[in-house]
C-alpha positions as CSV (number, residue, x, y, z in Angstrom):
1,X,23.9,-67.8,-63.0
2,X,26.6,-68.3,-60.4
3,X,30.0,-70.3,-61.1
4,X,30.5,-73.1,-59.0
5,X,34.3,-74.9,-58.8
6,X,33.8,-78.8,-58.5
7,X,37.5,-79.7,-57.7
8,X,37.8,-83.8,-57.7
9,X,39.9,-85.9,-55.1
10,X,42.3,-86.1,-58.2
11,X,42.6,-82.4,-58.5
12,X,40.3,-82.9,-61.9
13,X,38.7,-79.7,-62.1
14,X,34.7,-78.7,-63.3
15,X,33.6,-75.2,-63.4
16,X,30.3,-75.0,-64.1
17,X,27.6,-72.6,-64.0
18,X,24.6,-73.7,-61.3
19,X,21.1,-71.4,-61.5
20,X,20.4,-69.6,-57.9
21,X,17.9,-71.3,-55.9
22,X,19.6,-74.7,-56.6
23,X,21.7,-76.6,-54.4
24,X,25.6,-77.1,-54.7
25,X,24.4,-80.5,-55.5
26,X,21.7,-80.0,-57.7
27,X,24.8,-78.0,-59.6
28,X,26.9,-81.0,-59.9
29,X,24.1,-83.5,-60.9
30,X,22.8,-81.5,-63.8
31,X,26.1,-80.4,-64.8
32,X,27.5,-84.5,-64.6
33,X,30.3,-83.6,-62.3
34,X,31.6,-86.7,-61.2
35,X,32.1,-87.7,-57.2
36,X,28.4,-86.8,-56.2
37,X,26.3,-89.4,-55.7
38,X,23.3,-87.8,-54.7
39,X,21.4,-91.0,-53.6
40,X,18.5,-89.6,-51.6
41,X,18.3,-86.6,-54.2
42,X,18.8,-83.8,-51.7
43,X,16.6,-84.9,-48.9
44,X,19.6,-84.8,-46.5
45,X,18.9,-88.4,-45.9
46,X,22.7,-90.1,-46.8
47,X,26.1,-88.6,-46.9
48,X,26.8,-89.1,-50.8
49,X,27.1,-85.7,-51.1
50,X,29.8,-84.7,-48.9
51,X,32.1,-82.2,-50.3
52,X,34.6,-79.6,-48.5
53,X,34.0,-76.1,-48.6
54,X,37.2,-73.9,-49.4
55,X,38.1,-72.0,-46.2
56,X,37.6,-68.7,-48.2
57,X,33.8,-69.9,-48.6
58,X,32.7,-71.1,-45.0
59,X,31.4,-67.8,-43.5
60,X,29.0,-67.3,-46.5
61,X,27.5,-71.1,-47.2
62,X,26.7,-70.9,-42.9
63,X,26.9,-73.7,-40.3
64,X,25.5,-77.1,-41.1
65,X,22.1,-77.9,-39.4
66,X,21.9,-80.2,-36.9
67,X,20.1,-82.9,-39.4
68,X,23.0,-82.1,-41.4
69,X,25.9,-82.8,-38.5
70,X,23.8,-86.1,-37.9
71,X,23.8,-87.4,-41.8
72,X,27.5,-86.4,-41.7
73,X,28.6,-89.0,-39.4
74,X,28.2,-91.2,-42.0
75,X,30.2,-89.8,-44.5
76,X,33.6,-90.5,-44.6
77,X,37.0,-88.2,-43.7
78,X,34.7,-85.4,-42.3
79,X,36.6,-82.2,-41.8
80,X,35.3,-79.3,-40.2
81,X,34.9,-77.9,-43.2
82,X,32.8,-80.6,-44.2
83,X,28.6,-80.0,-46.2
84,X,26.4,-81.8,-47.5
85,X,26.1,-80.2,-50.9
86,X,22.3,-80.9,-51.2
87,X,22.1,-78.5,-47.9
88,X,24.1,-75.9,-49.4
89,X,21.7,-73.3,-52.0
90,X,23.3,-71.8,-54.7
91,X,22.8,-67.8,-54.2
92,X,24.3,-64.9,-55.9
93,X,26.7,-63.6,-53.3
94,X,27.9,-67.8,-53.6
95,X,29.4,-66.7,-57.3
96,X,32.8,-68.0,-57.7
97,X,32.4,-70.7,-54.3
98,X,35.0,-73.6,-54.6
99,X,34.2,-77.3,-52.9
100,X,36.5,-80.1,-53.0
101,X,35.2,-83.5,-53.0
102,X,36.3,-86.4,-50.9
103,X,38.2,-89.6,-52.2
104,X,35.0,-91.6,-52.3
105,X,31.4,-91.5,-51.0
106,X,30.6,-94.5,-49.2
């Protein structure tokens, strides 16, 4: 298993633990973090997953796709640290990764 820090737009923290081969928002879902929507279940078709990677994480969760960079225009307060969760998959050298999540989704 590999942790996973959910920190909320509150500061509320959730550190759960999120099976490799999942996505970052798989990982919230089945662990009830709040703040991820997940309306089109991980097919990168809305932006109700948008979190922001910690700067220490960037390197290893890579560049967003370019399906990615178009879904994330609709997302609100996109940084460039900016993912869609669901793109993100949990692997083992992603143990520890920390994502903040934005005020709101829509």
């Amino acid at each position: 298993m590999v942790t996973v820090t959910y920190i909320q737009h509150s500061g509320e923290t959730h550190v759960v633990e999120v099976k490799p081969g999942l996505s970052v928002m798989e990982g919230a879902v089945r662990n009830n973090v709040p703040g991820i929507d997940a309306d089109c279940g991980g097919a990168c078709a809305c932006a109700t997953c948008h979190v922001y990677v910690d700067p220490d994480w960037l390197e290893k969760t890579g560049k967003a796709a370019a399906m990615e960079e178009s879904m994330l225009d609709f997302a609100e307060g996109v940084e460039p640290n900016s993912r869609l969760s669901c793109q993100i998959p949990v692997t083992p050298e992603l143990d520890g990764l920390i994502v903040r999540l934005p005020q709101s989704q829509h």
